[in-house]
C-alpha positions as CSV (number, residue, x, y, z in Angstrom):
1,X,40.3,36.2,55.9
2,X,37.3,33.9,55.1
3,X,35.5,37.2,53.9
4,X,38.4,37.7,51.7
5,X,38.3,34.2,50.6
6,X,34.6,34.5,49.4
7,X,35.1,37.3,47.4
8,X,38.4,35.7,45.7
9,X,36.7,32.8,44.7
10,X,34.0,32.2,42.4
11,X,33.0,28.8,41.7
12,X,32.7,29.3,37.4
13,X,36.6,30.6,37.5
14,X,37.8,27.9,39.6
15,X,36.3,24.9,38.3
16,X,36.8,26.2,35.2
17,X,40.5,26.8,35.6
18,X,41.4,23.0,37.7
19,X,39.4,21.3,34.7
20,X,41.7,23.1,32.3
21,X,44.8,21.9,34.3
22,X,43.7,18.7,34.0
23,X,42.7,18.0,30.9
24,X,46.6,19.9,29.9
25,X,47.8,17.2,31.8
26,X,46.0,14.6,30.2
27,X,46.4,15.4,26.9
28,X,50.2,15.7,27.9
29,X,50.2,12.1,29.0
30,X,48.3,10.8,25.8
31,X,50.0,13.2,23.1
32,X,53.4,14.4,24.7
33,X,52.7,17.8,24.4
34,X,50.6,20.6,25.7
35,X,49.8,22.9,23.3
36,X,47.6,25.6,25.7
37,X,45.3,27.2,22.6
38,X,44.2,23.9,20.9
39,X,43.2,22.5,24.1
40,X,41.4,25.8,24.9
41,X,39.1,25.6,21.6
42,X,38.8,22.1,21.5
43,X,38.0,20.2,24.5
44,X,38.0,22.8,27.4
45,X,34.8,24.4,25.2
46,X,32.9,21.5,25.8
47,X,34.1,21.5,30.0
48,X,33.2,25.1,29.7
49,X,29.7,24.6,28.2
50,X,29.1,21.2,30.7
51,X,29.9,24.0,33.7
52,X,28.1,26.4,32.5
53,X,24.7,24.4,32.1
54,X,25.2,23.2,35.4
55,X,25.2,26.7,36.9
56,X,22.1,27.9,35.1
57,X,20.2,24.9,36.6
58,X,18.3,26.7,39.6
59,X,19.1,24.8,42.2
60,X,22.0,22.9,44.0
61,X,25.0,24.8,41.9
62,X,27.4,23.5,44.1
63,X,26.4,19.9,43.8
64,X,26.1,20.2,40.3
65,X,29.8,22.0,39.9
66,X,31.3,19.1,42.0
67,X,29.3,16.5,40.0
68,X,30.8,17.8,36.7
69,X,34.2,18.0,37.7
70,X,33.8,14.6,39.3
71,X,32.5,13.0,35.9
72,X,35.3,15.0,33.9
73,X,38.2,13.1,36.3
74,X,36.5,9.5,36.3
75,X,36.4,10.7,32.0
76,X,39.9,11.6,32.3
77,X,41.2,8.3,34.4
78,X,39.8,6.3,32.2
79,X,41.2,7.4,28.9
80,X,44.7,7.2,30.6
81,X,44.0,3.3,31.9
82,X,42.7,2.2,28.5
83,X,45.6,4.0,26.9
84,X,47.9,2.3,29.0
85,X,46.2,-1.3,28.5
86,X,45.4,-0.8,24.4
87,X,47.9,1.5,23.5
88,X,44.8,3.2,21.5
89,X,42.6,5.8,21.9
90,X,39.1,4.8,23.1
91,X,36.0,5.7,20.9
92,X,32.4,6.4,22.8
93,X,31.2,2.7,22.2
94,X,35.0,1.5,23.9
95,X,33.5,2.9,26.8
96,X,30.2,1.5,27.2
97,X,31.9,-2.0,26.9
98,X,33.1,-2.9,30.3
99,X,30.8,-6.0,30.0
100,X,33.3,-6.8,27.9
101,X,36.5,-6.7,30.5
102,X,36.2,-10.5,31.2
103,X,39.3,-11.9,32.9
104,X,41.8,-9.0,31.2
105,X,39.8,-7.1,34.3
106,X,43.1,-8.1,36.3
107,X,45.4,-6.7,33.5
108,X,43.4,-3.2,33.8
109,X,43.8,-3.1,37.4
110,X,47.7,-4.1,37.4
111,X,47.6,-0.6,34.9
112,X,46.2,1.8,37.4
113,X,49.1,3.8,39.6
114,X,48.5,5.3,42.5
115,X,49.7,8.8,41.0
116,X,46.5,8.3,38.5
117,X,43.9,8.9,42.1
118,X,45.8,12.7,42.2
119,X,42.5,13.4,39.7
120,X,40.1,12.6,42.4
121,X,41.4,14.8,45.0
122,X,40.2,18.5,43.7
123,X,36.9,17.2,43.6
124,X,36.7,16.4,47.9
125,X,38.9,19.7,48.4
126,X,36.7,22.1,46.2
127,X,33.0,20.6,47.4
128,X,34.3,21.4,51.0
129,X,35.8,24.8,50.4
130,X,32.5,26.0,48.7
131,X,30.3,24.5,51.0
132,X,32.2,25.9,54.2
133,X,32.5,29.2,52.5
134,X,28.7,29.2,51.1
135,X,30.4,31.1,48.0
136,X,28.1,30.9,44.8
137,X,28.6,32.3,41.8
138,X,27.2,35.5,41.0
139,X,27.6,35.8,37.2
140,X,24.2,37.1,36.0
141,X,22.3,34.7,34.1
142,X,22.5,36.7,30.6
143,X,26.5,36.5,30.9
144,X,26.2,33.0,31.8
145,X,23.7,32.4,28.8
146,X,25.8,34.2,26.3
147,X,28.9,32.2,27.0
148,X,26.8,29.1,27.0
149,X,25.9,30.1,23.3
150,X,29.2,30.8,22.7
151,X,30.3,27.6,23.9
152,X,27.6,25.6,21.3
153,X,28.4,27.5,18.5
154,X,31.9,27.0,18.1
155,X,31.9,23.0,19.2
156,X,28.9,23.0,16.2
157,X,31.3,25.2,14.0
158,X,34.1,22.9,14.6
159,X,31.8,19.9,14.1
160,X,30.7,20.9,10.7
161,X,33.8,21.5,9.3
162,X,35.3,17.9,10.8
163,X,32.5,15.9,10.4
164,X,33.1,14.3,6.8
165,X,36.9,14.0,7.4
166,X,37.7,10.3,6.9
167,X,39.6,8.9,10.5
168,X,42.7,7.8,9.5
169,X,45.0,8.3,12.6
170,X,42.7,8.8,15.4
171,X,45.8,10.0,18.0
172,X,46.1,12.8,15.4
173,X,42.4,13.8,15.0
174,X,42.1,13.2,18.5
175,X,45.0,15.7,19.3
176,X,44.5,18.5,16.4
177,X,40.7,18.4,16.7
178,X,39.9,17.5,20.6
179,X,39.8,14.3,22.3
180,X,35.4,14.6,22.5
181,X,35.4,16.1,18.8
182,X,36.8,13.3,18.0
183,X,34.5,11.1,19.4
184,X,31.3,13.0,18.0
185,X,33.2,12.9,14.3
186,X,33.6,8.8,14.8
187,X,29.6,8.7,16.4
188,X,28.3,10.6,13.5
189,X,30.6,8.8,10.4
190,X,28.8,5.6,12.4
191,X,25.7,6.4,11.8
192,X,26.0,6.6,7.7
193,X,26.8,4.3,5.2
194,X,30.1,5.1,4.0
195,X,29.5,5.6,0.1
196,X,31.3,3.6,-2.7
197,X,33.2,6.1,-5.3
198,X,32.4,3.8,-8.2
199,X,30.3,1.0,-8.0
200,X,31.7,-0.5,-11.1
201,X,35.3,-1.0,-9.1
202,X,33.5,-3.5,-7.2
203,X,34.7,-7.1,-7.9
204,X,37.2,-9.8,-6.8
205,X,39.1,-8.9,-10.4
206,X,39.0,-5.2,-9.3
207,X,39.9,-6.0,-5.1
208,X,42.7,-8.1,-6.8
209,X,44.1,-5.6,-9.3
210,X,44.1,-2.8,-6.3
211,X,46.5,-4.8,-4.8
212,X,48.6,-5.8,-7.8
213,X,47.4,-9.1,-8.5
214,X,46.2,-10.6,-11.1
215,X,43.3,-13.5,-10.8
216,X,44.7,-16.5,-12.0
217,X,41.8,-17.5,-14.4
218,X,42.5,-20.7,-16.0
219,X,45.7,-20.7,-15.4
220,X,47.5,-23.7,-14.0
221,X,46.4,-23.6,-10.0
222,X,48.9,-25.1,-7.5
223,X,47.0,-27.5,-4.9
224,X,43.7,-26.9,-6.0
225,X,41.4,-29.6,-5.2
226,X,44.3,-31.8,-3.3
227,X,41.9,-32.6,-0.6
228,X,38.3,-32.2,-2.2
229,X,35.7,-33.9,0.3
230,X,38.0,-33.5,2.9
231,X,37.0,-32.5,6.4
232,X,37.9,-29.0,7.9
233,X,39.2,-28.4,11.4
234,X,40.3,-25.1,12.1
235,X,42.0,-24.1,15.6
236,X,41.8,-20.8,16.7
237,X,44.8,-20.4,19.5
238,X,44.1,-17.7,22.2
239,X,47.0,-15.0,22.4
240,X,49.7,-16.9,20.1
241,X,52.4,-15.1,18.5
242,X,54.9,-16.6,16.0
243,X,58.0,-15.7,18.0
244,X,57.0,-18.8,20.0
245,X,57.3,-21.3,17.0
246,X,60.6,-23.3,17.3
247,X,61.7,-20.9,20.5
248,X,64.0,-22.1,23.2
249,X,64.1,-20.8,26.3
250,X,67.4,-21.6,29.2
251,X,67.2,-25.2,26.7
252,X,63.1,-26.1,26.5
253,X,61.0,-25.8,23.6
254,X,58.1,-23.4,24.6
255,X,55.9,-25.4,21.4
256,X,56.9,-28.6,21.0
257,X,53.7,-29.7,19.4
258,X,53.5,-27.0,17.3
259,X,57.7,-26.9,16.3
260,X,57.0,-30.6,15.3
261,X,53.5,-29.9,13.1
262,X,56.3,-27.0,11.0
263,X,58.1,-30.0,9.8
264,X,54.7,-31.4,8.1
265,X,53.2,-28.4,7.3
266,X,52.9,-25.3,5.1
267,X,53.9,-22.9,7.8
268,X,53.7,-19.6,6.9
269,X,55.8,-17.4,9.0
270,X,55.5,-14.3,8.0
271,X,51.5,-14.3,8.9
272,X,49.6,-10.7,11.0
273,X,46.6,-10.2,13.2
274,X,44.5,-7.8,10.9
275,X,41.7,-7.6,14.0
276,X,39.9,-4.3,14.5
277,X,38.0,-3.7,18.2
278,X,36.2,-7.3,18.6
279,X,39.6,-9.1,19.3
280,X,39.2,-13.3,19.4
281,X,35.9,-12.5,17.5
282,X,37.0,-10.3,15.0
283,X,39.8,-13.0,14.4
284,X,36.7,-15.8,13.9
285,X,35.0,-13.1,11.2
286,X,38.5,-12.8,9.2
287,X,38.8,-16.4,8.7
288,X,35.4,-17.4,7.9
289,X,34.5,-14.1,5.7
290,X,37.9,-13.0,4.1
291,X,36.6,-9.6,4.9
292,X,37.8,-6.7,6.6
293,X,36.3,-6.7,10.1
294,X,34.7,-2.9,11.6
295,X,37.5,-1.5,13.0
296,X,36.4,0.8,16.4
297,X,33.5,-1.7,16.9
298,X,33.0,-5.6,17.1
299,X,32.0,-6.9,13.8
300,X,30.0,-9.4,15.6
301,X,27.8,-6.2,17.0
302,X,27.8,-4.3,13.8
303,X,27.1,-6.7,11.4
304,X,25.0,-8.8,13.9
305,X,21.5,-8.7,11.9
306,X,23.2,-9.6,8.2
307,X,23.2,-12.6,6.3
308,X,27.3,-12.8,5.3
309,X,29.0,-14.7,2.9
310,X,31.5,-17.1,5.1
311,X,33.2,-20.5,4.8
312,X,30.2,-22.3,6.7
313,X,28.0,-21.1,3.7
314,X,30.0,-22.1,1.2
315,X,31.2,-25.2,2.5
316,X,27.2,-25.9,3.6
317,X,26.5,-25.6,-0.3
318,X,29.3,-28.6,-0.7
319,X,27.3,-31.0,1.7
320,X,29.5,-29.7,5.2
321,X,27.9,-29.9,8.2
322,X,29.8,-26.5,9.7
323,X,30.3,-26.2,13.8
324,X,32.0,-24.0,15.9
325,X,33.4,-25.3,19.2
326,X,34.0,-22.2,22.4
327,X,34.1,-23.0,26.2
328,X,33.2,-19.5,26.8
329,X,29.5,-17.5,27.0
330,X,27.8,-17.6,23.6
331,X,26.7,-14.3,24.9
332,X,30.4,-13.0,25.1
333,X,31.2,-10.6,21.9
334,X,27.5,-10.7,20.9
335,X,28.6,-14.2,19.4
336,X,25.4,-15.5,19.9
337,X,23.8,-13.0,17.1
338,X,27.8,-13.6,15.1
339,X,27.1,-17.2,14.5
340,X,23.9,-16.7,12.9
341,X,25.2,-14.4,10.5
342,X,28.0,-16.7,9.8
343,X,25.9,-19.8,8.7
344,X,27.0,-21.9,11.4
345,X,25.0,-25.1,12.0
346,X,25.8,-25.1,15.2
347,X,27.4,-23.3,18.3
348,X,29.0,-25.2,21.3
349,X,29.4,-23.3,24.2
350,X,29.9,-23.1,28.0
351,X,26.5,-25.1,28.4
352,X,28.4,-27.8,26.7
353,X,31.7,-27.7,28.2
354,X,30.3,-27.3,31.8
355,X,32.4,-26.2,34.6
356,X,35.1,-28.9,34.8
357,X,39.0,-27.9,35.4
358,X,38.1,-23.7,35.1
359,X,41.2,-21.1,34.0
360,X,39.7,-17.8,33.5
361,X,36.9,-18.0,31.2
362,X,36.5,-21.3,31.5
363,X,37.5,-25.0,31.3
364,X,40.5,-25.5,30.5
365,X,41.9,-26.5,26.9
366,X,42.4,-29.8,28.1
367,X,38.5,-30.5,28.8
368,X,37.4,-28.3,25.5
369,X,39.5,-30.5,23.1
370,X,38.9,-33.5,25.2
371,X,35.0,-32.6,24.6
372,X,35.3,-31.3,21.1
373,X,36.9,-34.5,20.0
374,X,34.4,-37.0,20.9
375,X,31.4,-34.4,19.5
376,X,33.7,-34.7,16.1
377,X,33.6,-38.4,16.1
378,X,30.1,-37.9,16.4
379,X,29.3,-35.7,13.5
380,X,32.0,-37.5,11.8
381,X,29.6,-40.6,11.4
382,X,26.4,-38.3,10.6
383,X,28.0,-36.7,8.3
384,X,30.0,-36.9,5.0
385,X,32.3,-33.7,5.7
386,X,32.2,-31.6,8.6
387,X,33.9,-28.0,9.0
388,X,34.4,-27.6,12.7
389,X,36.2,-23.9,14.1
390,X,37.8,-24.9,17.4
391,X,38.6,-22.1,19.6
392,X,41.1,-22.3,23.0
393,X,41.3,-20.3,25.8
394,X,43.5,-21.2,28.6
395,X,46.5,-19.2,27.0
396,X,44.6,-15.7,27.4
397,X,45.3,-12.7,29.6
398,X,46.6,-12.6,32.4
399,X,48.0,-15.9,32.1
400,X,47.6,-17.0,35.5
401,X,47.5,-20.7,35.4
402,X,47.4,-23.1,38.6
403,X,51.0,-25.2,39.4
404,X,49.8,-28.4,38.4
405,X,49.3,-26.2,34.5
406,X,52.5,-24.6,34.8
407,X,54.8,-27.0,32.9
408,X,57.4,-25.2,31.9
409,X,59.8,-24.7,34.0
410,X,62.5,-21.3,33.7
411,X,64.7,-20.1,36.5
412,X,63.2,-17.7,39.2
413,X,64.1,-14.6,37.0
414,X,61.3,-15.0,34.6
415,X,59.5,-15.3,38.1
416,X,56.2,-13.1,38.4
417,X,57.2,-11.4,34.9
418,X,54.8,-11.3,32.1
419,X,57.1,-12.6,29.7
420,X,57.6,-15.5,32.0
421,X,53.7,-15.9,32.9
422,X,53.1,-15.9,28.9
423,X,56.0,-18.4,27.9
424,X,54.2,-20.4,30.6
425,X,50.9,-20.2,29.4
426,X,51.5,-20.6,26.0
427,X,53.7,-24.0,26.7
428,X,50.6,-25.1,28.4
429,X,48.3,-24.8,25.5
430,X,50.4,-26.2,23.2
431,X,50.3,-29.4,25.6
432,X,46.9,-29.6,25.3
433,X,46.8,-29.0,21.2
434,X,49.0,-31.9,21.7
435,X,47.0,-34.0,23.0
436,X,44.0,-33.3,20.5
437,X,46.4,-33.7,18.0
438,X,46.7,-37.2,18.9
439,X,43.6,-37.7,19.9
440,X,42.1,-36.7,16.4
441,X,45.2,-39.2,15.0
442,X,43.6,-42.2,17.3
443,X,40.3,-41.0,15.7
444,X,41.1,-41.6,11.8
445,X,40.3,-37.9,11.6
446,X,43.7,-36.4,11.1
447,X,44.4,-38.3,8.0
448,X,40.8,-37.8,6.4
449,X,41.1,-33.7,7.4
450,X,42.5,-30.3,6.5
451,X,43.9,-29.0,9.9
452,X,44.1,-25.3,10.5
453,X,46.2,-23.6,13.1
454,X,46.7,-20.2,13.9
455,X,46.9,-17.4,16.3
456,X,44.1,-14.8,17.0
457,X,45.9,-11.9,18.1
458,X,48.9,-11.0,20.6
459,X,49.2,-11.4,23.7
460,X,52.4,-10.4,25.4
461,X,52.3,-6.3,25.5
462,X,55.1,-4.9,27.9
463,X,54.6,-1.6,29.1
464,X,56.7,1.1,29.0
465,X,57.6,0.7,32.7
466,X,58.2,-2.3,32.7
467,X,61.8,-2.4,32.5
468,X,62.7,-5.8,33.6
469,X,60.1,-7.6,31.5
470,X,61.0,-5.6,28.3
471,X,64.7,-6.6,28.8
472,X,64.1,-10.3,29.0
473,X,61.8,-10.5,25.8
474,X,64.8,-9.1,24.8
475,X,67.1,-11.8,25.8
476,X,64.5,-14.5,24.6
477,X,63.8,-13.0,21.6
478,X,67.4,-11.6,20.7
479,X,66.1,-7.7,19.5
480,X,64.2,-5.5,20.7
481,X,60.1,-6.7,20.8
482,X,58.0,-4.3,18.8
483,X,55.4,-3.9,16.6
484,X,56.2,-6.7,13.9
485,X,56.7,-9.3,16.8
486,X,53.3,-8.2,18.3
487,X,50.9,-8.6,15.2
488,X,53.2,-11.8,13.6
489,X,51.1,-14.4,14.2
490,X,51.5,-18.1,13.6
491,X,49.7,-20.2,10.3
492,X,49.7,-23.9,9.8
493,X,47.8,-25.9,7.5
494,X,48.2,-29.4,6.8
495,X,46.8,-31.4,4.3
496,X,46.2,-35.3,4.1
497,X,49.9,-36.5,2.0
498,X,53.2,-34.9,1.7
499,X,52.6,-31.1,1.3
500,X,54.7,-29.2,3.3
501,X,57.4,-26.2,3.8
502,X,57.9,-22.8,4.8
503,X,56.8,-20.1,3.2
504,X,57.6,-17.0,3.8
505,X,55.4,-14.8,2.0
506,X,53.4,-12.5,4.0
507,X,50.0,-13.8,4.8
508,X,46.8,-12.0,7.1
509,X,44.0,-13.8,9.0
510,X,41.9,-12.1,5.8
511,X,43.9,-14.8,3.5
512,X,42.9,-18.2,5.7
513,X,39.6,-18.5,3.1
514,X,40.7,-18.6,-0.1
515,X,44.0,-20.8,1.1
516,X,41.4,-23.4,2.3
517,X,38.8,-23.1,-0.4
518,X,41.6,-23.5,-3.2
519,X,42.8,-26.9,-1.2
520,X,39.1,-27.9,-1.1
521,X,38.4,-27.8,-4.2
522,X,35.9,-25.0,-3.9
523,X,35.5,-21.6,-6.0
524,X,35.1,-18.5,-4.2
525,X,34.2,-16.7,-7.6
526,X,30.7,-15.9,-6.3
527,X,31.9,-14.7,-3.0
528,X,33.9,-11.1,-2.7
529,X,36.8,-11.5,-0.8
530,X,39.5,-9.3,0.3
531,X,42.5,-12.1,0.5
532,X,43.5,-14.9,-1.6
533,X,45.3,-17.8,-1.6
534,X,48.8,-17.9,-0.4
535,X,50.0,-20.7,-2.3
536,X,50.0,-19.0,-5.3
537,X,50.6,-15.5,-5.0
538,X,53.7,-14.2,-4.1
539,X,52.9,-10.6,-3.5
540,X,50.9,-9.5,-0.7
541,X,49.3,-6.0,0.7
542,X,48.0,-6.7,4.4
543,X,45.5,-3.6,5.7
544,X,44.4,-2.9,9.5
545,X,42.8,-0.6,11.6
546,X,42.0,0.2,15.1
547,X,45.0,-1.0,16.3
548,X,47.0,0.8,14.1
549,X,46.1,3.8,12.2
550,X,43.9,3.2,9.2
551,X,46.2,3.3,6.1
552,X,48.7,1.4,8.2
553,X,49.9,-1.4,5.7
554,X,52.1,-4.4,5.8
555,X,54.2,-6.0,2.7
556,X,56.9,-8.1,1.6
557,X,59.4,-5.7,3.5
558,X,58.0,-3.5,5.8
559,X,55.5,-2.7,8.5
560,X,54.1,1.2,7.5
561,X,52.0,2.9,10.6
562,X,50.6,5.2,9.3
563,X,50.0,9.0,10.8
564,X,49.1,12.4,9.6
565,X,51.7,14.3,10.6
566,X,54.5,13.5,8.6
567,X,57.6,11.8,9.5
568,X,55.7,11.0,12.6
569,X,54.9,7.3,11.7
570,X,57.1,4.1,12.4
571,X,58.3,1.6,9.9
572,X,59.4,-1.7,11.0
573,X,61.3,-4.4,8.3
574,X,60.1,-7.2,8.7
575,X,63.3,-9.0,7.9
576,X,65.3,-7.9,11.4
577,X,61.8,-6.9,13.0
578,X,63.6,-3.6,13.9
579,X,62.5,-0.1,13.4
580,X,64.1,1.7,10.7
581,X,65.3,4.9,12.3
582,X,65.5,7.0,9.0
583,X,61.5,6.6,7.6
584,X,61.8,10.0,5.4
585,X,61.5,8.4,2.2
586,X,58.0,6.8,3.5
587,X,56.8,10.1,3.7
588,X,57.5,12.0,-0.1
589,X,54.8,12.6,-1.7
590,X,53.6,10.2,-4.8
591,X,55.6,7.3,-3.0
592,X,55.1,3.9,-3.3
593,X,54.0,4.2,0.5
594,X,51.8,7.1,-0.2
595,X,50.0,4.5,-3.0
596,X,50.1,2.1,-0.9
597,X,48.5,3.7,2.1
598,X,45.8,5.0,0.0
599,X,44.7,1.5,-1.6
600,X,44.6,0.0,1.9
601,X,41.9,2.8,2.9
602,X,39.9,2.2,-0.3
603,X,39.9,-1.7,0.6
604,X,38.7,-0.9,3.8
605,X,36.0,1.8,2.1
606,X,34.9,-1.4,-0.2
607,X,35.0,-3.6,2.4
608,X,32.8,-1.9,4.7
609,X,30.4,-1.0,2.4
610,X,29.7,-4.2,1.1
611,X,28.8,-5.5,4.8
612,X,26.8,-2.4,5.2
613,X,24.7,-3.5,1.7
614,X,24.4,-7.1,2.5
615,X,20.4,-8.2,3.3
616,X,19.6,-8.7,6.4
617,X,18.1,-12.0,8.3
618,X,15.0,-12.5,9.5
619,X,15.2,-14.8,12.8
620,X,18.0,-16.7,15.1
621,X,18.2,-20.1,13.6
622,X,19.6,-21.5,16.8
């Protein structure tokens, strides 16, 4: 029987075929379908050629066989985890980032099933059948090198063809072209400057015209200048979505503080994330750059060594001393090289904030405004006009806070639910905002200051499974939560007298600079920008990548993700926040969608390549 065995079995058909199975099964899990051929010439070539060079290495075949299929299932595990937790596709830097798991560590590991280990278990089984058997594989070396040739010149052929094909919808590419294609096609596009068409389409008049606006000139400006020599404090709050604004849950206000600043404010409701793969500091980059941040990579990595036009530049010109204020590790998103390049005076960090009263990151919101607020009396006395960028923490993932924290109190079903954790978290941290609110009030600063408020980026993301959580957002939020609740994130501004109102004109994180420069009193007309101010334009087109498919747009009435197959994208209105089931007209072509989709990726084109031309600086000032 074992003698039977041995012949039956050779170790280049078998690892061959259970990496095949696999990767079907993956690729069924990420794209819903198996489709046997494409996977064939598209990933399992590489597999193939990965096996084969490991069985033309001399020595220790067998070790080398187990060691491949090993790496291809810790490969394959992790693509389905970081699926799970982004809802994205990784790219090859993604996965060289686990420095960068901080606290949403705990999140990941609440993602992995026991089911997902079933990878692991061919690799123990197959090491001891060959080893007990002593079965090689006895394909002669010229075979071996001929299908190894084989192997390099269709994944180059492939390349070749791919290579220049702009990454729109990487779930598609990833799918028609091969999950690893894919990721050589994004590592090579990388590596080159993305080219500008025409240089002389390259100005705030022409940025403005592409999205159908019109610069106002000397036109009659609304607000401009009403708080000239004013300070700037700008709050950055961790996770916040605008569902929570003026939300009651079982008869509590989740924001109290923040329900109560609407009624003084401009509040603009209708406000989305536009953050690419740096998260919170991608968010800190939109605001202070009105520029389009990298998309599959930080912005404070890739754009780490230039000297950037930002809000602390400008506003240094005007005779601002500019600050940013972050309990976390200056080290943590590269911000240590991302303040540099934005101008910033200073940086306040963990070193500062010390270890007092730690959630997660570290100290609590309470301790970093507490701290904050005395440093801005401080500079507040030194200076004439300070700009300070304030940035919270305590409401992040995975929104574990101790009792004495948790001060909203629901009924025991929203116990040990994420919706419940989050409403919790959130309540807490507008406490504390409350309390620098007041604080900066007791100070004389609130009165002598433009205060900013917004949200970075989501933060409640229900999985699929998670049935009992998904119902209850449900219930709190009274439709289903989807895509147009996750990016809607709150804007405040208020502004020293009686300026305030809703508006609900739809606003991005890339329009927070120009809104402030126009109530300062400050031109951008030397600085490019890819927003503008939303007090006096109507209209709005609202770009984003990464976490949705480049070409993905958002404006006055709808939420366009876009895809490559067609008919396969969603489109949400923004009105009901519901998905419109029929999307075919989206998808004719020389639609206003079409148009529209194709201006947002020649924004993003012109956006990038300006970073990519900007000069670079010489030192660290800090």
């Amino acid at each position: 029987m074992i003698s039977l065995l041995r012949n039956f079995l050779n170790p280049l058909y078998i690892y061959s075929c259970v990496i095949f199975l696999k990767l079907l099964l993956v690729r069924y899990i990420l794209f819903g379908e198996i489709n046997v051929l494409n996977a064939l010439f598209t990933d399992m070539l590489f597999f193939f050629l990965f096996i084969l060079l490991a069985l033309l290495i001399p020595v220790g075949k067998v070790f080398n066989l187990f060691l491949i299929n090993l790496l291809s299932s810790i490969f394959f595990f992790v693509l389905i985890v970081y699926v799970k937790y982004y809802q994205i596709l990784p790219t090859y830097f993604d996965l060289f980032q686990v420095n960068q798991l901080g606290t949403v560590k705990e999140d990941v590991f609440d993602l992995i099933k026991p089911h997902y280990f079933l990878l692991f278990i061919d690799t123990i089984v197959l090491l001891g059948l060959f080893l007990f058997l002593k079965r090689k594989s006895h394909v002669k070396i010229s075979v071996l090198s001929a299908l190894t040739l084989f192997c390099i010149i269709g994944i180059s052929a492939q390349f070749y063809l791919n290579k220049n094909e702009q990454i729109t919808d990487v779930i598609a590419m990833a799918k028609n072209k091969g999950i690893l294609q894919y990721e050589m096609i994004q590592f090579y596009q990388d590596q080159a400057i993305p080219a500008l068409a025409n240089s002389e389409e390259f100005s705030n008049k022409e940025i403005y015209k592409l999205k159908g606006l019109e610069e106002l000139g000397n036109k009659d400006i609304k607000y401009q200048g009403i708080a000239q020599e004013k300070n700037l404090i700008i709050i950055q709050l961790e996770s916040f979505q605008d569902f929570l604004i003026n939300l009651n849950v079982e008869g509590k206000e989740v924001t109290p503080t923040l329900n109560s600043l609407v009624k003084e404010s401009f509040y603009f409701s209708n406000t989305y994330q536009q953050i690419g793969a740096g998260n919170t500091s991608d968010a800190e980059f939109l605001i202070n750059t009105s520029l389009y941040p990298a998309g599959n990579k930080p912005s404070s990595k890739i754009y780490e060594n230039k000297i950037i036009p930002s809000l602390p530049r400008l506003l240094s010109k005007n005779g601002y001393y500019t600050a940013t204020f972050h309990a976390d590790n200056v080290e943590y998103w590269n911000r240590i090289k991302l303040y540099p390049a934005l101008g910033f005076d200073k940086y306040y960090e963990e070193s500062f904030f010390g270890k007092e009263d730690v959630i997660g990151f570290g100290p609590s919101d309470e301790v970093l405004y507490s701290k904050t607020l005395n440093e801005l009396v401080t500079l507040n006395e030194k200076h004439e006009q300070i700009y300070a960028h304030v940035l919270s923490m305590t409401s992040h993932s995975p929104f574990d806070l101790p009792k004495d924290k948790q001060l909203l109190k629901l009924s025991s079903k929203f116990d040990d639910t994420k919706i419940g954790k989050y409403l919790t978290a959130t309540h807490y941290a507008d406490y504390a905002l409350g309390k620098f609110i007041y604080g900066l009030k007791a100070q004389n600063l609130w009165n002598n200051s433009i205060i900013v408020i917004y949200g970075d980026h989501s933060g409640y993301h229900p999985k699929t499974e998670e049935v009992k959580d998904k119902k209850l957002a449900e219930e709190v939020l009274g439709h289903p939560y989807g895509l147009a609740d996750r990016f809607n994130i709150p804007l405040l501004i208020h502004a020293p007298g009686d300026y305030k109102g809703e508006i609900t004109n739809i606003a991005g994180q890339i329009d927070i600079m120009p809104t402030v420069a126009n109530l300062l009193g400050v031109s951008l007309e030397n600085n490019l920008h890819f927003g503008h101010d939303l007090l006096n334009y109507e209209n709005n087109l609202l770009g984003m990548r990464y976490y949705l498919p480049a070409g993905s747009y958002i404006d006055k009435n709808n939420l366009f993700v876009n895809r490559e197959e067609e008919g396969k994208g969603l489109v949400y209105n923004l009105n009901t926040k519901t998905l419109i089931q029929d999307n075919s007209t989206f998808y004719k072509e020389g639609s206003k969608a079409e148009k529209k989709r194709d201006t947002i990726i020649k924004l993003l084109n012109l956006s990038d390549y300006y970073l990519n031309g900007l000069p670079e600086k010489e030192d660290n000032p800090f």
